[in-house]
C-alpha positions as CSV (number, residue, x, y, z in Angstrom):
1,X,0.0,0.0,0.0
2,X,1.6,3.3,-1.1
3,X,-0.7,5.6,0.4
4,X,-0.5,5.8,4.2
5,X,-2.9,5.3,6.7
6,X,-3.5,9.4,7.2
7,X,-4.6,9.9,3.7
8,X,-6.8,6.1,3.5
9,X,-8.6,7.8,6.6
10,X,-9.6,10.9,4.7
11,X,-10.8,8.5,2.5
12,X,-13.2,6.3,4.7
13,X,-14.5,9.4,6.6
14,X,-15.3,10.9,3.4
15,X,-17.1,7.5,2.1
16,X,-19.3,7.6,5.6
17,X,-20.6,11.2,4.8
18,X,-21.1,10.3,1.3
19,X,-23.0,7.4,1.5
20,X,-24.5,8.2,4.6
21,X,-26.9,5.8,7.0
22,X,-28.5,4.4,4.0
23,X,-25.3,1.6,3.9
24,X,-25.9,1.0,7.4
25,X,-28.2,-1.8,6.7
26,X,-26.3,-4.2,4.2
27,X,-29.3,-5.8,1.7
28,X,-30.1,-9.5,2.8
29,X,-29.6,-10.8,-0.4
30,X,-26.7,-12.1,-1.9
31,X,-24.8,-9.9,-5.1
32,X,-24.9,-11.9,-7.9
33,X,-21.7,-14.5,-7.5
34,X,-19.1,-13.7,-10.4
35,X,-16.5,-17.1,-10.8
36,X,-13.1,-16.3,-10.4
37,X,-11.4,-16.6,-13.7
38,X,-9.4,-19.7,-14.4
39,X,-6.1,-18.7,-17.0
40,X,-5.2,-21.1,-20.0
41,X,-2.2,-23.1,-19.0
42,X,0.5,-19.5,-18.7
43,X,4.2,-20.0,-21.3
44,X,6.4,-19.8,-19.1
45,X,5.0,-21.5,-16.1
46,X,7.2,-24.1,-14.8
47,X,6.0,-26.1,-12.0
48,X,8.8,-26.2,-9.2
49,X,9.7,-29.3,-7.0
50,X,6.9,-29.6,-4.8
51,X,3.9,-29.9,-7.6
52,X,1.3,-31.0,-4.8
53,X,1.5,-27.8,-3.1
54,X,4.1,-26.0,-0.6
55,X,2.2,-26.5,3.0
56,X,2.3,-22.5,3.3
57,X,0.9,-20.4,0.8
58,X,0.9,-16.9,1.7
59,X,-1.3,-13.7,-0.7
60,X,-1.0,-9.7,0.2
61,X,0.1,-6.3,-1.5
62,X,3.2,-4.4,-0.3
63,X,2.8,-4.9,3.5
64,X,3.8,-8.3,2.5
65,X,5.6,-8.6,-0.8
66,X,8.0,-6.5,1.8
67,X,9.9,-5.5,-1.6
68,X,11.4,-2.3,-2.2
69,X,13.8,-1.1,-4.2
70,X,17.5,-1.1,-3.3
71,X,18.5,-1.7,0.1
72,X,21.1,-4.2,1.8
73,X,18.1,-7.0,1.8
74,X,17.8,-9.4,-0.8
75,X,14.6,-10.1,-2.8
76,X,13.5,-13.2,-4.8
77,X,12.5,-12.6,-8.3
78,X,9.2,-12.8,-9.6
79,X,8.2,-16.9,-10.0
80,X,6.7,-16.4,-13.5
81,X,7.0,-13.8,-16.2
82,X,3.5,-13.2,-16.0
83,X,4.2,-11.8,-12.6
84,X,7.3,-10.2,-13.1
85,X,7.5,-7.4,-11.3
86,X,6.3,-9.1,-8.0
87,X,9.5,-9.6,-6.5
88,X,9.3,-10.8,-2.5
89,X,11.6,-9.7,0.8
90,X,13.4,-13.1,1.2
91,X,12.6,-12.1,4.8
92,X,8.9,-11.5,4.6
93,X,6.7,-12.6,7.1
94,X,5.2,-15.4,5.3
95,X,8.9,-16.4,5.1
96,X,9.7,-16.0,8.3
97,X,6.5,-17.8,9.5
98,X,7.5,-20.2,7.9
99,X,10.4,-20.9,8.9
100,X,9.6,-20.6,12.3
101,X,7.1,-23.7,11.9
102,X,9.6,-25.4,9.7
103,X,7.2,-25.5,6.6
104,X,7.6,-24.9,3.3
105,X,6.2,-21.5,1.8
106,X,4.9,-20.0,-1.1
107,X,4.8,-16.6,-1.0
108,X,2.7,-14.9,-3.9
109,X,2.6,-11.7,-2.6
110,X,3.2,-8.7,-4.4
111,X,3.2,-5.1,-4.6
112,X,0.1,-3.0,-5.0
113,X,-1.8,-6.2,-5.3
114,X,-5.8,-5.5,-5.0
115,X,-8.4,-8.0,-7.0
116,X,-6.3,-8.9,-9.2
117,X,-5.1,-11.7,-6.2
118,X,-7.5,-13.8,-8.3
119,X,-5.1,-14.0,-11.1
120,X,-2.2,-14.7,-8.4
121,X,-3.9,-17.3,-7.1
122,X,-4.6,-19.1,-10.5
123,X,-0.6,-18.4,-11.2
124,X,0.1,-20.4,-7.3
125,X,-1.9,-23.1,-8.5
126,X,-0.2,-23.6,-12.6
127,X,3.0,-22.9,-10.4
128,X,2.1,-26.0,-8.5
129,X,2.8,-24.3,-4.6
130,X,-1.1,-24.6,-4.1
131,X,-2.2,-27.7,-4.1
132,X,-3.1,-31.2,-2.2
133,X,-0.4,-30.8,0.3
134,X,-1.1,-27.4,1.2
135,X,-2.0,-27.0,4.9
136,X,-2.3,-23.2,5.3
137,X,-3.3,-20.4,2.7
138,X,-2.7,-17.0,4.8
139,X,-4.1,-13.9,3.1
140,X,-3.5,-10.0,4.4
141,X,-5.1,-8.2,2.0
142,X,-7.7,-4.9,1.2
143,X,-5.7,-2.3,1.9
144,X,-6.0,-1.6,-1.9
145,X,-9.1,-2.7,-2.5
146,X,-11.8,-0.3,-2.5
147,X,-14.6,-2.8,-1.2
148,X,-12.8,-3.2,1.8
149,X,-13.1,0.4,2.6
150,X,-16.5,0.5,2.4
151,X,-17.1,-1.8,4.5
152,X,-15.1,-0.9,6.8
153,X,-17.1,2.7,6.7
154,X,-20.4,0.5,7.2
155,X,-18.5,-0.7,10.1
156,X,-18.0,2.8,11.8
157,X,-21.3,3.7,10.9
158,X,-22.9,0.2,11.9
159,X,-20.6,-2.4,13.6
160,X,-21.7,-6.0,12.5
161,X,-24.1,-4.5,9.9
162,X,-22.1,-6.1,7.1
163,X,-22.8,-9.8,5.9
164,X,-21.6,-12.2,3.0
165,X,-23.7,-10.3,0.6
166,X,-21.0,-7.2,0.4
167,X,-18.7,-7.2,-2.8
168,X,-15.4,-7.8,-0.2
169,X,-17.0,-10.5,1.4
170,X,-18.1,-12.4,-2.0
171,X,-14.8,-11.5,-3.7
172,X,-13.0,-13.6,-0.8
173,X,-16.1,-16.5,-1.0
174,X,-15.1,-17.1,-4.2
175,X,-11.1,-17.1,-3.3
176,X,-12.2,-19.6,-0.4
177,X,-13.9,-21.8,-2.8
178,X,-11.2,-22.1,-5.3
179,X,-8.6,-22.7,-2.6
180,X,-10.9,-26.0,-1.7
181,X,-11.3,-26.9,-5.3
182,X,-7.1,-27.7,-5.4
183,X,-6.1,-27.5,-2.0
184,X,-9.1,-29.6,0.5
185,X,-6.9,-29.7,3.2
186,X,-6.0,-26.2,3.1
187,X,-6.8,-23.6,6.6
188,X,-7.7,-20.2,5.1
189,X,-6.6,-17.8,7.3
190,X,-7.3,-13.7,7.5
191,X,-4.9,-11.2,9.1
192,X,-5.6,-8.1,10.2
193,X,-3.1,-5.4,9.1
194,X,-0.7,-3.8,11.9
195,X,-1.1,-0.5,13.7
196,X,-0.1,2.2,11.7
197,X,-0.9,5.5,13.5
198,X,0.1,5.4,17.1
199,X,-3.3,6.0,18.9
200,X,-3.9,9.5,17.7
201,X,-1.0,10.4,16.3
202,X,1.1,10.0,13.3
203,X,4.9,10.6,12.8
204,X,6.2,11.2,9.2
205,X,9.5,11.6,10.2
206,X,11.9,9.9,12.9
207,X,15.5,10.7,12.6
208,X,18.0,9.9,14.9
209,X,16.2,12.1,18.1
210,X,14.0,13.9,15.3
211,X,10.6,13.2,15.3
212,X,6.9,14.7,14.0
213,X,4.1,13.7,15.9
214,X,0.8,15.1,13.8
215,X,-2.5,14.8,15.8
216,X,-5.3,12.4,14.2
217,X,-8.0,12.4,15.6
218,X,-10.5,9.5,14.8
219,X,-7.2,7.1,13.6
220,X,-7.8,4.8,16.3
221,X,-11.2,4.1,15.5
222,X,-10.4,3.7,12.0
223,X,-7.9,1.0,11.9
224,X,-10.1,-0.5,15.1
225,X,-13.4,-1.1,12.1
226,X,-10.8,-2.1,9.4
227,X,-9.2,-4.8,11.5
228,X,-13.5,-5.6,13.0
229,X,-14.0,-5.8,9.2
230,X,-11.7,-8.4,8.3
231,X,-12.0,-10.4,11.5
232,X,-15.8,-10.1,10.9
233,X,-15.2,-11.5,7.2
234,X,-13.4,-14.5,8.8
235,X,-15.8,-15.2,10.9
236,X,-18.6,-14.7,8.3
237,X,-17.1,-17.2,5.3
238,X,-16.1,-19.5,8.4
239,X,-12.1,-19.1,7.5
240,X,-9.3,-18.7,10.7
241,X,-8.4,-15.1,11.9
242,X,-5.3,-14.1,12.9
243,X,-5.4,-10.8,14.9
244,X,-2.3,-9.0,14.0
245,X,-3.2,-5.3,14.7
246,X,-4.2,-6.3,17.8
247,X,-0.7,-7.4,19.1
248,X,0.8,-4.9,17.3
249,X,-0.5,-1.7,19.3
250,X,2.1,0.4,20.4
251,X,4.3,-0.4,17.5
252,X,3.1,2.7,15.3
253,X,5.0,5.3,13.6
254,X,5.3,7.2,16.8
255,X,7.5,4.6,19.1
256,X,10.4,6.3,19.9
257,X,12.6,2.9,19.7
258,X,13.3,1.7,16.6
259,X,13.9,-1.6,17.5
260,X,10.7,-1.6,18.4
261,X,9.0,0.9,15.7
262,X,7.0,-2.0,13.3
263,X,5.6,0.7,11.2
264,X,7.5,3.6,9.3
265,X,6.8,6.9,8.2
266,X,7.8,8.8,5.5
267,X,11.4,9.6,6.7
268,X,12.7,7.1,9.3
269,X,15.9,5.7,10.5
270,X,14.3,2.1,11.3
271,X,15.5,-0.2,8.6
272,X,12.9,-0.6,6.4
273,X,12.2,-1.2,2.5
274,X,9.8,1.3,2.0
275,X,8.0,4.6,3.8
276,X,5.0,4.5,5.3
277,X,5.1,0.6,5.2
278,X,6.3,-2.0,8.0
279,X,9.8,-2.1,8.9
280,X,12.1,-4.9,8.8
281,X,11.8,-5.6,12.3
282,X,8.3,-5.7,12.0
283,X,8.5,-8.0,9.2
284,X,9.7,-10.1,11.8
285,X,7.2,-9.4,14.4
286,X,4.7,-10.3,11.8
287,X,6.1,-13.6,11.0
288,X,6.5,-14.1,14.6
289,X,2.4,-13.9,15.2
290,X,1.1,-15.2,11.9
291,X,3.3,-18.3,12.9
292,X,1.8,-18.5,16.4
293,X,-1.7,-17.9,14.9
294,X,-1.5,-20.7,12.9
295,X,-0.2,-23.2,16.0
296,X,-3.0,-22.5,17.7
């Protein structure tokens, strides 16, 4: 997600004063359900070792692909030229997650990534990392998705108003079904984004003993109905949750410790691969709860 949290918060409290109460009361009756397209077999495609599926498969934008550009860390290229510019942090968290549980991952993250996961997901399954042996398919996703945001306005406006009917929620129906179709075995698990804003406040800059604090006032309720939203999806389409804003609160822009800043701003001294995006040792703190989310 290139745009930070400040400016995605303009945007939601702008969506609740333009569409008003009348969203508060989601319709009872399902949107019409539109199949996920399935690609011809891609050129270029080449199935790797484990063609019944890695037992981790891992979909997000940025806050996971984790891949910026330059830096002492090390990406891994893109897996098929028809993603090529979705180069992953070879310490991401679904990596490190990984790891940690001593399981093979797939990571099909990649930058900016919004519906078009679909088409990731067919590419995981030619690729052969989704499949029979997969055990977990982890998904952080919606930052970029607009359908996410509105629900997550319904959600200021009317917690637990939202049901399967809404365009977010059928989207990732149709994800869930096509993860059973190759993978039966498969956990599909939702993660909340981390904390962003620090409470009420945002730093854009922290260098060495420099820092911005900006007043936001509303920012904790905001990222409180975006991380209700997706834990209400979860619960709604019957897939796991994994609460990762939650344990992450604290670790915003404005902690003065870097070692313990998971978020960055625009200017910031915490190793990181990109502004306004988690830092490396958040990376890490990710991996560290997605991997105890999915022990328990």
């Amino acid at each position: 997600m290139k745009k930070n949290i400040a400016a995605l918060r303009a945007a939601v409290v702008g969506a609740v004063a333009v569409l008003g109460m009348g969203l508060a009361a989601v319709p009872a009756t399902a949107a019409p359900i539109v199949p996920l397209p399935e690609l011809p077999e891609l050129p270029g495609t080449v199935p790797q070792t484990t063609p019944n599926g890695k037992q981790i498969v891992a979909f997000g934008d940025s806050y996971t692909a984790h891949a910026g550009k330059g830096g002492p860390r090390g990406v891994d290229p893109a897996q098929t030229p028809w993603a090529a510019k979705c180069a992953t942090d070879r310490e991401s968290w679904p990596k490190l997650a990984g790891e940690s549980l001593g399981k093979t991952v797939g990571d099909w993250s990649c930058n900016g990534m919004s519906v078009d996961m679909a088409l990731y997901l067919e590419m995981a399954i030619q690729y052969g990392d989704l499949g029979p042996d997969t055990e977990e398919v982890v998904i952080m996703y919606g930052g970029l998705d607009p359908f996410y945001w509105v629900d997550g306005a319904v959600q200021m406006v009317n917690p637990g108003a939202v049901n399967n009917s809404s365009a977010f929620r059928q989207f990732l129906i149709r994800v869930q079904d096509r993860v059973r179709e190759v993978a039966p075995n498969a956990r599909l698990t939702l993660a909340s984004y981390p904390e962003y804003i620090s409470g009420e406040m945002y730093c854009p800059v922290n260098f060495g003993p420099v820092s911005t604090p900006i007043p936001v006032p509303g920012a904790t309720a905001v990222q409180t109905a975006m991380r209700d939203t997706v834990r209400e999806t979860a619960a709604g389409i019957g897939a796991n949750f994994i609460d990762v804003y939650a344990q992450s609160i604290g670790h915003g822009t404005c902690n003065p410790d870097p070692a313990q800043r998971w978020t960055v701003g625009f200017i910031d001294s915490t190793e990181h691969t990109m502004p306004s995006h988690p830092s490396n040792v958040g990376q890490r703190a990710m991996g560290n709860i997605v991997a105890e989310g999915l022990r328990g």
